[in-house]
VOTOR-765537 format. One record per residue (C-alpha): x, y, z; residue in three letters. Coordinates in steps of 0.25 Angstrom, whole numbers, padded with zeros to 4 digits, always signed. Example, Ala and Ser with C-alpha at 12.3 -4.5 7.8 and 13.67 -1.06 7.14 Angstrom:
REM VOTOR-765537
+0049-0018+0031ALA/+0055-0004+0029SER/
REM end
This chain:
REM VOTOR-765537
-0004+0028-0044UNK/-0013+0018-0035UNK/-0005+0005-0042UNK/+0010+0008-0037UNK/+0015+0013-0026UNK/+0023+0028-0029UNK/+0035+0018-0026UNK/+0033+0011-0035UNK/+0030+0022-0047UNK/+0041+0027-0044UNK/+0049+0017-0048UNK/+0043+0012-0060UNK/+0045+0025-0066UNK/+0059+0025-0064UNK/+0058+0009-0071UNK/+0047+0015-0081UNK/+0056+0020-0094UNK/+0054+0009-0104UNK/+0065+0004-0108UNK/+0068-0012-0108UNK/+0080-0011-0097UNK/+0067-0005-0088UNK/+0058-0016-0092UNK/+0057-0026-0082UNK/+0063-0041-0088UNK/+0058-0045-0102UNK/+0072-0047-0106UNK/+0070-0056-0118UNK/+0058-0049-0123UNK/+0067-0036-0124UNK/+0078-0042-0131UNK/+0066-0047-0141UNK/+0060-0033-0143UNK/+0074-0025-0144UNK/+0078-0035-0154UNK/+0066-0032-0163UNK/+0070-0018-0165UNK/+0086-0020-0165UNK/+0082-0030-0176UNK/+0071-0021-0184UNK/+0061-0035-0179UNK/+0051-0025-0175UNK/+0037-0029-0177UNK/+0026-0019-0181UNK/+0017-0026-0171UNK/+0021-0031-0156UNK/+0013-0034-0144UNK/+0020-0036-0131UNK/+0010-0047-0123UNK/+0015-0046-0109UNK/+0006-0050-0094UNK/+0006-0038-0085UNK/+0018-0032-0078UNK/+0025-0040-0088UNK/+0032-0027-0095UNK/+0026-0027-0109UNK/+0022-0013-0107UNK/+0036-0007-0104UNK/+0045-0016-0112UNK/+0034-0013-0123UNK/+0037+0000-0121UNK/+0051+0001-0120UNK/+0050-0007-0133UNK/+0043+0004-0139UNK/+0052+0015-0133UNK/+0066+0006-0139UNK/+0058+0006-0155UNK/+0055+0020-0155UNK/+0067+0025-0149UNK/+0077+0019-0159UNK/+0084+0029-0168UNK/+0079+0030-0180UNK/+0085+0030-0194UNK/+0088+0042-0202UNK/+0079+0045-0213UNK/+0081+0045-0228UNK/+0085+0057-0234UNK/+0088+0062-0249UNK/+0100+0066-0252UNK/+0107+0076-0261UNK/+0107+0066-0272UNK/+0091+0063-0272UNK/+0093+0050-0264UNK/+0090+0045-0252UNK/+0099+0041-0241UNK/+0097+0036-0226UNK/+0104+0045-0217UNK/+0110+0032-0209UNK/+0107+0018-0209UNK/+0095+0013-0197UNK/+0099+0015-0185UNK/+0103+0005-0176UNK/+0095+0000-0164UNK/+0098+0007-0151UNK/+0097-0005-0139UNK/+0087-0004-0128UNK/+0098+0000-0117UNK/+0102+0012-0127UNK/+0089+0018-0131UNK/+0086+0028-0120UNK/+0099+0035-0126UNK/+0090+0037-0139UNK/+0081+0052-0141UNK/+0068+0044-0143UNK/+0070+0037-0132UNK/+0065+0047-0120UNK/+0052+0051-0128UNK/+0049+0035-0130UNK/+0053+0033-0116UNK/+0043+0044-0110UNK/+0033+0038-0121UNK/+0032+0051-0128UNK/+0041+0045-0140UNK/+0031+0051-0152UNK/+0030+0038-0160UNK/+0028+0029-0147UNK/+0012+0028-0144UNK/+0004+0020-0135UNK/-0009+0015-0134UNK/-0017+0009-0122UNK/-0030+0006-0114UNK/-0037+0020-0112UNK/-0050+0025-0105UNK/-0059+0037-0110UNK/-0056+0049-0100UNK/-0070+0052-0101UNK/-0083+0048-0107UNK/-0084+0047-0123UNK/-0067+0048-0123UNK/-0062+0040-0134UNK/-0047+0041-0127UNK/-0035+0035-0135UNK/-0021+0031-0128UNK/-0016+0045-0130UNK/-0026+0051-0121UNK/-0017+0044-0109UNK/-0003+0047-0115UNK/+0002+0053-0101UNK/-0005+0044-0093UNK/+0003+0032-0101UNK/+0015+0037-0100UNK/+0013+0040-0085UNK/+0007+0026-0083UNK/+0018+0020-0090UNK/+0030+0028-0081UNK/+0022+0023-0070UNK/+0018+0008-0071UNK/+0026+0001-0084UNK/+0020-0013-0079UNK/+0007-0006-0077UNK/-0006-0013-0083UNK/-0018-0008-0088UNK/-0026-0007-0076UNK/-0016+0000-0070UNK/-0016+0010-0083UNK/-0030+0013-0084UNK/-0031+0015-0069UNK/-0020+0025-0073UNK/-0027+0031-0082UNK/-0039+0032-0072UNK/-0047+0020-0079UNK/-0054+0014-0067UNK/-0062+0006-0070UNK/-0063+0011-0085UNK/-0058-0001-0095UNK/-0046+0005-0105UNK/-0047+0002-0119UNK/-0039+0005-0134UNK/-0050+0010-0141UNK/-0054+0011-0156UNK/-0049+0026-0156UNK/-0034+0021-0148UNK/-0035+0014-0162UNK/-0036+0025-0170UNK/-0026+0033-0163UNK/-0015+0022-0164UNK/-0018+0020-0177UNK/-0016+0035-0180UNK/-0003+0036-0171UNK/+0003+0025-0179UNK/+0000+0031-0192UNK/+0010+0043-0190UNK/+0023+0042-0193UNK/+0033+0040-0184UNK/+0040+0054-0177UNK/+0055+0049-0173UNK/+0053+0035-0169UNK/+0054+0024-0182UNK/+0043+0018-0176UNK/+0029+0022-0171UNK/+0027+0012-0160UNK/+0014+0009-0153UNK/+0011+0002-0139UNK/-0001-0004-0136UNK/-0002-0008-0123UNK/-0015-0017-0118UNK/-0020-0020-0134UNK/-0029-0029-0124UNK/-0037-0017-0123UNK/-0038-0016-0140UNK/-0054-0020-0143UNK/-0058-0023-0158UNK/-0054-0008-0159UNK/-0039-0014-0159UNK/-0042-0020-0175UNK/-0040-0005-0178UNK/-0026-0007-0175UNK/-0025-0021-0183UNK/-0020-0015-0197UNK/-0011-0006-0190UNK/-0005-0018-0183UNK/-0004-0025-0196UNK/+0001-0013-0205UNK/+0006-0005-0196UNK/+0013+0011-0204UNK/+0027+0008-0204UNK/+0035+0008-0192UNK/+0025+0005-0183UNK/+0027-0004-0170UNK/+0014-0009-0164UNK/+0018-0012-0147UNK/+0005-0020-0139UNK/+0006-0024-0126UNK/-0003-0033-0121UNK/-0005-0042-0110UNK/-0015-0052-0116UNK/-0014-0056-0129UNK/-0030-0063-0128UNK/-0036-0050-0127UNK/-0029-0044-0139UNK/-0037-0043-0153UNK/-0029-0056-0161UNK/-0029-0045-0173UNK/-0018-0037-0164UNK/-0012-0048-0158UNK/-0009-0056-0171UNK/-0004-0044-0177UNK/+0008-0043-0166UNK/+0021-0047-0163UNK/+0022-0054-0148UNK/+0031-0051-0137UNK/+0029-0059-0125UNK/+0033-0051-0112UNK/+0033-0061-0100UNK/+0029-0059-0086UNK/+0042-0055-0077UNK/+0049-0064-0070UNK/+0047-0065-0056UNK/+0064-0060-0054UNK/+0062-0047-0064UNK/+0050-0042-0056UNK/+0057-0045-0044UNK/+0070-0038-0048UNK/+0060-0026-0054UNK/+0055-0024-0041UNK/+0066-0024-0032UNK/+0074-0015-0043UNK/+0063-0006-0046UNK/+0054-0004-0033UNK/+0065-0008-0023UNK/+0056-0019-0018UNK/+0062-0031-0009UNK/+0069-0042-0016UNK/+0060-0052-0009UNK/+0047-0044-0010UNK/+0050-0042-0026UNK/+0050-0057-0027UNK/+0040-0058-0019UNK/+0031-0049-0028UNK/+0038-0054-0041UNK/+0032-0067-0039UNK/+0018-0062-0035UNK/+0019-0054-0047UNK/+0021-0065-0057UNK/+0031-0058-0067UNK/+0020-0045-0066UNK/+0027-0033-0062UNK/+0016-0022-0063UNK/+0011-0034-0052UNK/+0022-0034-0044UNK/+0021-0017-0043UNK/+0008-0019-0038UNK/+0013-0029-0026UNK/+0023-0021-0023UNK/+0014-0009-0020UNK/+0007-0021-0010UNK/+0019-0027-0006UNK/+0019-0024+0009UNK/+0003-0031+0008UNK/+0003-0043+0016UNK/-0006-0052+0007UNK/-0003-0064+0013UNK/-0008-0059+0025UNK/-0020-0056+0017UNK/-0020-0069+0010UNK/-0019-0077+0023UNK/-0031-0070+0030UNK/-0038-0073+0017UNK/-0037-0087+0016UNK/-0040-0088+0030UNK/-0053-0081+0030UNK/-0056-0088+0017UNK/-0052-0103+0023UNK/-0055-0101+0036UNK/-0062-0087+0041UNK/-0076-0091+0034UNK/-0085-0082+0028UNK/-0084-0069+0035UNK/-0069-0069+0035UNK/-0070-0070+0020UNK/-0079-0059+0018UNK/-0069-0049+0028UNK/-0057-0054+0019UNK/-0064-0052+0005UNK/-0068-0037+0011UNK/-0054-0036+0014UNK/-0049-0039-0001UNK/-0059-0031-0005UNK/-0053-0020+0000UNK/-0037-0022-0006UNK/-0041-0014-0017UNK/-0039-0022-0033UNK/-0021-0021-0033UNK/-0022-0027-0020UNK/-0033-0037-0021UNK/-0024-0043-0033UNK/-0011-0043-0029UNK/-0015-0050-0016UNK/-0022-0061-0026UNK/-0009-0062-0033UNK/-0002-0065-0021UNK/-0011-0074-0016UNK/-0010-0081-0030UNK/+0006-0079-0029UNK/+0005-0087-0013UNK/-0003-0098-0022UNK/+0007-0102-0032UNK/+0018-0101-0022UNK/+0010-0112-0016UNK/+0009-0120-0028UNK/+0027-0117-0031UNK/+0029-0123-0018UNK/+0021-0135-0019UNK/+0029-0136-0034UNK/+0042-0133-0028UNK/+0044-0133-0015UNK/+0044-0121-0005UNK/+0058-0121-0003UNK/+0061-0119-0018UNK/+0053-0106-0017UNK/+0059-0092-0016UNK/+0048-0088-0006UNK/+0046-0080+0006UNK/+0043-0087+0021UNK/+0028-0082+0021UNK/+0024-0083+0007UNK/+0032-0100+0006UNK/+0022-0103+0020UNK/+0010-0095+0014UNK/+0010-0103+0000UNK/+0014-0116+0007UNK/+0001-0114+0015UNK/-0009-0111+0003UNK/-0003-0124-0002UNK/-0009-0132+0009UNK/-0023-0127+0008UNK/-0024-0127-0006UNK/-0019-0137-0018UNK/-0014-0133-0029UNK/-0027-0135-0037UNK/-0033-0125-0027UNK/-0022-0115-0028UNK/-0022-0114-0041UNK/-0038-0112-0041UNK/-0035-0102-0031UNK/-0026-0094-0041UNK/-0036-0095-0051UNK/-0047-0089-0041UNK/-0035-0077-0037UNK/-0033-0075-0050UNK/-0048-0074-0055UNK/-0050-0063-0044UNK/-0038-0057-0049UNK/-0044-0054-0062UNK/-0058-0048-0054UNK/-0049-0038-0046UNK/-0046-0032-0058UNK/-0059-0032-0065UNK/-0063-0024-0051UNK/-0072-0036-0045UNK/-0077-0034-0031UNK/-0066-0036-0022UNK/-0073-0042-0009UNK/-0082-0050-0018UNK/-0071-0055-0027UNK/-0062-0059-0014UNK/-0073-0065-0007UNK/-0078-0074-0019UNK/-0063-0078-0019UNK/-0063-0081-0004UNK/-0074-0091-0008UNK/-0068-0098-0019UNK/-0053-0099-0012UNK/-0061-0106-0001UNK/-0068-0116-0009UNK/-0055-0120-0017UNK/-0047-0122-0005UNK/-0057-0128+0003UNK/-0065-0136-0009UNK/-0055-0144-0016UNK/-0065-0147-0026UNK/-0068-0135-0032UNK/-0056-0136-0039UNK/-0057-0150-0045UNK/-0070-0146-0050UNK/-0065-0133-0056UNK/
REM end
């Protein structure tokens, strides 16, 4: 894969096995989710609303794995007298550090457990396709082995999208609704997850009185990242469970346990990557870049080279490729409120390295914080135009011009 170094997928399908232990942090919302089934609290409905690299996805999965892999309880029989008798009372709940040890488990584990479906954002294979989630079955699990944290760019590049826009369509629908209509094989509960219900059009008020009356035995898992572009119908019909960005300690821990990288550069790319960890993998791969070298001949042109060493910069940029035009953004933004901490707090009450604490303290006396702050915005704003695959050298060269003006203009940003 383009996204990781083989290093690195490497070692995230040795972490890949959903269970909560693997799942990076989270601890109160696991305790909250293993207590609803331990307790019989299980709502039909849930929907797991969690930022990127956060881990909804695989603690929504091992969630999945832990209900369908509890034993189940005996059936009623007749007996030899005409009546009917429970062969033993229900059984009791088996704890997340014990359920590899159950049959179920290793079928749920390799999602192949027959009363375990999925449904996300698919592409037609060819023109006039009407493809359903099924049609990527192997391509899901393998993604999933892969990149855990992954998004859905990066699954829909997986699944050689392009520039093709995934969708769950009217006939994903109709095939979730047949799914859920069966009874369950060996599981008590058919369990469903949803991932990106973002990606649901008005096709998704098929799903509404499933939702609502759902056959019995049925556990409805979304997992979203933005609950504004989800149908209200679906959302109100939902139980929430907030999954917080990481801390910038567990992404530093997981990356120094799980890639070997060094403690201080895992600190340093924990808090770049802002409690993100499908962010941090991708600086990882980058981590020998030297982007404050690049940042530094960027300001300079911009401040101080004139026009023709803006235009040779922005053909520079240009030419990063999309992963690295972002991440050397998001560092730029990360110098920028390391500039605004040490005006808060001081330098010296900073867990920073020598050439990141002078770079910041520099940035702070060309701009004030009004100007840093409409900086960011700007950083940002281009962020969101990489990924929607904006001109590069355009996009960096109109950046060049406004990062001049609201450094050099201080007026600009009163009147805005």
């Amino acid at each position: 894969m383009i996204y990781i170094a083989g290093r690195i997928i490497l070692i995230i399908r040795i972490y890949s096995y959903m269970q909560f232990k693997d799942v990076i942090g989270q601890e109160a919302v696991k305790q909250h989710l293993t207590e609803m089934i331990a307790h019989d609290r299980l709502s039909h409905a849930l929907i797991f609303l969690g930022k990127e690299g956060s881990g909804a996805l695989p603690l929504a999965l091992a969630f999945a794995q832990l209900v369908v892999s509890q034993p189940v309880a005996s059936p009623v029989v007749e007996d030899l007298f005409g009546g009917f008798t429970a062969l033993e009372s229900k059984p009791a709940f088996v704890s997340p550090e014990d359920i590899a040890t159950m049959p179920a488990f290793a079928r749920a584990e390799q999602l192949i457990h027959p009363d375990l479906h999925f449904s996300y954002p698919v592409i037609p294979k060819k023109s006039g396709d009407k493809p359903v989630s099924t049609d990527y079955i192997t391509e899901w699990r393998e993604f999933i082995l892969q990149f855990p944290y992954g998004n859905v760019y990066d699954w829909l590049q997986f699944i050689g999208a392009e520039n093709k826009q995934g969708n769950i369509t009217a006939d994903e629908c109709n095939d979730i609704i047949r799914k859920l209509s069966l009874k369950s094989f060996e599981s008590e509960y058919k369990v469903l997850v949803l991932w990106m219900p973002e990606y649901l059009g008005k096709e998704g008020n098929k799903l509404l009185k499933l939702i609502e009356e759902p056959p019995p035995n049925t556990l409805f898992i979304l997992v979203a990242e933005n609950d504004e572009q989800i149908l209200p119908t679906i959302l109100s019909r939902c139980q929430l469970v907030k999954v917080p960005l990481l801390a910038d300690s567990e992404v530093a821990e997981a990356l120094q346990t799980r890639g070997n990288v060094p403690p201080d550069t895992a600190r340093q790319i924990a808090g770049i990557s802002e409690g993100n960890y499908r962010e941090a993998l991708q600086l990882v791969q980058h981590a020998d870049e030297d982007w404050q070298s690049l940042l530094r001949e960027w300001l300079n042109a911009t401040l101080k080279g004139g026009p023709v060493a803006q235009v040779k910069f922005s053909e520079e940029a240009g030419k990063l490729g999309r992963e690295k035009q972002k991440q050397f953004l998001r560092y730029f933004n990360h110098l920028l409120e390391l500039s605004v901490r040490i005006r808060v707090l001081g330098a010296e009450n900073l867990v920073l390295g020598d050439s990141e604490k002078d770079f910041a303290q520099r940035l702070n006396k060309i701009a004030s914080v009004s100007q840093q702050q409409a900086i960011i915005e700007e950083l940002d704003r281009a962020s969101y135009y990489i990924e929607r695959n904006a001109n590069a050298k355009m996009l960096f060269q109109a950046l060049t011009i406004k990062l001049y003006h609201i450094i050099q203009n201080k007026t600009l940003i009163l009147s805005n």
